[in-house]
C-alpha positions in Angstrom: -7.4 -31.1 51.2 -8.3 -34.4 52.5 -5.3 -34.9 54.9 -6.2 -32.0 57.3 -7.3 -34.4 59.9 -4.5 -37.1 59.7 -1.1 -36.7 61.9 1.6 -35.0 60.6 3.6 -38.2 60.2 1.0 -40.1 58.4 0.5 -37.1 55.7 4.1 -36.6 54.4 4.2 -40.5 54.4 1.2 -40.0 51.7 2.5 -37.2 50.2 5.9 -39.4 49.5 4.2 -42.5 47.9 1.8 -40.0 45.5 4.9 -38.6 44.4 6.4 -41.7 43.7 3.9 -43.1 42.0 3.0 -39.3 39.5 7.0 -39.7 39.1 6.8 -42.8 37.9 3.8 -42.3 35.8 5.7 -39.4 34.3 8.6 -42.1 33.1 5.9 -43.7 31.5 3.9 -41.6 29.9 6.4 -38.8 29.2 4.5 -37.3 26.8 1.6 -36.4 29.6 3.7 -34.4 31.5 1.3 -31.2 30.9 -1.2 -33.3 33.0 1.4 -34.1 35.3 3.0 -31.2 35.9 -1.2 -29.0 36.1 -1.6 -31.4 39.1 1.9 -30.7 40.9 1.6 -27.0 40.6 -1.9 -27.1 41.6 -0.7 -29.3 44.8 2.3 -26.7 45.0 -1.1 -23.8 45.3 -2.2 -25.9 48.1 -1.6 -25.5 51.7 1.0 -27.3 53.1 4.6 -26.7 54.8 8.1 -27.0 54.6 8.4 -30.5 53.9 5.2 -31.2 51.7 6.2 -28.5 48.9 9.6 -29.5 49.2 8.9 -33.2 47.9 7.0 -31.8 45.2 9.5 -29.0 44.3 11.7 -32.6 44.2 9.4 -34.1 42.1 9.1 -31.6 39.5 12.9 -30.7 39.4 13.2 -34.5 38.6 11.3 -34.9 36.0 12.3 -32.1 34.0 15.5 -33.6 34.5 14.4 -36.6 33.1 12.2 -35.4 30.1 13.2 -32.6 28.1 10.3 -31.9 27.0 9.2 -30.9 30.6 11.6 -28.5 30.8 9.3 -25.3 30.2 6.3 -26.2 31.4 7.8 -27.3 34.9 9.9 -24.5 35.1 6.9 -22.3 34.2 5.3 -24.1 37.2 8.6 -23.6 39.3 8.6 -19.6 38.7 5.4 -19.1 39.9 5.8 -20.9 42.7 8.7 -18.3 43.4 6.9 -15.2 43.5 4.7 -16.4 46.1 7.1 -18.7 48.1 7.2 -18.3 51.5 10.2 -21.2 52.4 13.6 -19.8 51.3 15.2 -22.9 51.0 12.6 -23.5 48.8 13.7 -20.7 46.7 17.2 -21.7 47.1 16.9 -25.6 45.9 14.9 -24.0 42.4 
């Protein structure tokens, strides 16, 4: 990924606003949350800690909260993340 280089700080910051924004985007256009939710789970494949799949474990528990029609793919996304989850609190929050 592009961030590698930046501080720590600067990249979660980043992280946060992207979310925001695909979140937002998902209220939207809730009937492209197939797109959405490829892109999260390929971020979610990514390296990163704690705090960076956290926000996106976040963002997809949210919007399958708020579109029903998310429900399967994202928690489709959510289980595989699971079998290869290092972070048990991560675990935990799913």
């Amino acid at each position: 990924m592009f961030f590698t280089y930046k501080s720590g700080y600067f990249i979660l910051l980043t992280i946060y606003v992207i979310l925001f924004i695909h979140r937002a985007l998902c209220q939207k256009f809730p009937r492209k949350h197939n797109v959405m939710m490829q892109f999260l789970s390929s971020m979610l494949r990514d390296e990163g800690g704690f705090d960076y799949k956290k926000a996106i474990v976040n963002t997809i528990i949210a919007i399958i909260d708020e579109n029903g029609e998310a429900k399967e793919a994202g928690l489709s996304h959510l289980c595989e993340f699971i079998e290869d989850c290092e972070h048990t609190v991560s675990v935990i929050i799913i």
